[in-house]
C-alpha positions as CSV (number, residue, x, y, z in Angstrom):
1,X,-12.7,-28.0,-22.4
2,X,-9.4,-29.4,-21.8
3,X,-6.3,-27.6,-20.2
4,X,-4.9,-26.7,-23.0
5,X,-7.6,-25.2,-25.0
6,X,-8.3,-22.9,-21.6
7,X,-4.4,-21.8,-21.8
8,X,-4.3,-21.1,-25.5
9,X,-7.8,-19.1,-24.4
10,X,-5.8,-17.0,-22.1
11,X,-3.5,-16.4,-23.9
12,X,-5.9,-14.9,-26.5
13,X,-7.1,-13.2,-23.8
14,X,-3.6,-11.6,-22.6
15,X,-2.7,-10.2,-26.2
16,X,-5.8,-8.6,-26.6
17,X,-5.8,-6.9,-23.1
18,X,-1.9,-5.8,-23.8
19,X,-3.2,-4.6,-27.4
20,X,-6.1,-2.5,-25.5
21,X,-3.2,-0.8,-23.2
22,X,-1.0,-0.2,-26.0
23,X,-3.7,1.8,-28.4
24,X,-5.0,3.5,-25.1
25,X,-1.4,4.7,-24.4
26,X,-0.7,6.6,-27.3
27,X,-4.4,8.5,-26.4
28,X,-4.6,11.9,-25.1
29,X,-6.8,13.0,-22.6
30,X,-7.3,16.2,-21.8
31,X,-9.0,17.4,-18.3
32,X,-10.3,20.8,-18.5
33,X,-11.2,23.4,-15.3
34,X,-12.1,26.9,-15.2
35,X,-8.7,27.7,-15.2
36,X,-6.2,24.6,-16.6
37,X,-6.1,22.0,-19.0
38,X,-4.4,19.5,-17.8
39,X,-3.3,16.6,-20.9
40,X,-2.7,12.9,-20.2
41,X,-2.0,9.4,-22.4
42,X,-4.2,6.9,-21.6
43,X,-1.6,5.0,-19.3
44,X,-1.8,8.7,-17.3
45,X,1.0,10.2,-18.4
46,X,0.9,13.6,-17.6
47,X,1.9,15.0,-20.9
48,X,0.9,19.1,-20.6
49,X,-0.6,21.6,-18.2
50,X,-1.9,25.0,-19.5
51,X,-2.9,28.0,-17.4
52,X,-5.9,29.0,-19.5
53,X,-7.3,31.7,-17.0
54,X,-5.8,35.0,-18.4
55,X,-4.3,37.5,-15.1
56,X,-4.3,35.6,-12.2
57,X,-0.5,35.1,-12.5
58,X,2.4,37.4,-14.4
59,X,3.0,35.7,-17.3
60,X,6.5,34.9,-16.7
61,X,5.8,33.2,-14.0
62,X,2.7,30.8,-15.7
63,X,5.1,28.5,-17.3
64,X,6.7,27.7,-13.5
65,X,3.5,27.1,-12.3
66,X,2.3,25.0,-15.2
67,X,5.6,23.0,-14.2
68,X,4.9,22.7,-10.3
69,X,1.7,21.9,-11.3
70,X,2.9,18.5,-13.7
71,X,5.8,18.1,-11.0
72,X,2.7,17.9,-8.2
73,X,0.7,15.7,-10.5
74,X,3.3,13.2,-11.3
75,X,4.4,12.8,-7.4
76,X,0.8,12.1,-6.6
77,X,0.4,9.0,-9.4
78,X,3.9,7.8,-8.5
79,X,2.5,7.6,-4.7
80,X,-0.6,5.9,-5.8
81,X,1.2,3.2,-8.1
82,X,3.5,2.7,-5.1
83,X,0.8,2.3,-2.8
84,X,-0.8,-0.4,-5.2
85,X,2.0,-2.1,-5.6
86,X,2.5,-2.3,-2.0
87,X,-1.1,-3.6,-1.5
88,X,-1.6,-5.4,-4.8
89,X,2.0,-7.1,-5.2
90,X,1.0,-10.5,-4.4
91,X,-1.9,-10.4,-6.7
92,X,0.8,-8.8,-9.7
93,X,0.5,-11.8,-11.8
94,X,-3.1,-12.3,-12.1
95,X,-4.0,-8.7,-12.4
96,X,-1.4,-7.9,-15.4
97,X,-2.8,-6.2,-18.0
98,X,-6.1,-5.1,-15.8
99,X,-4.1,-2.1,-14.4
């Protein structure tokens, strides 16, 4: 196989990895507990929290905790893709599209 043929190959391979992240980003995923659903695209977006437990909070208060709660959520993935960033960078090029 010459070099060529193995470029045009990864190439292939590139599209179809950045196709894969493209249809799973417009997916929702939603992660249910006893008392929240939480809803996410598939590049984890957070996209909705619901309070589905009926009482334990007034309900003008549930749609400031829903809100914290996303707020929370959002801090927390923004930490992690920091973090990976910071311990991944180097590696950036040949992991794009795996992450």
């Amino acid at each position: 196989m010459n070099m060529q043929n193995l470029m045009m190959q990864a190439q292939r391979m590139q599209k179809e990895i950045n196709d894969k992240k493209d249809e799973l980003a417009k997916m929702e995923f939603v992660g249910h507990s006893e008392w929240v659903d939480i809803t996410f695209s598939g590049d984890r977006t957070i996209k909705n929290v619901k309070i589905t437990k009926e009482g334990i909070i007034e309900e003008d208060e549930k749609e400031i905790f829903e809100d914290m709660i996303q707020i929370a959520t959002k801090d927390a993935f923004i930490k992690i893709n920091n973090a990976v960033s910071e311990k991944l960078g180097k590696y950036a090029g040949a992991l794009d599209g795996l992450m």
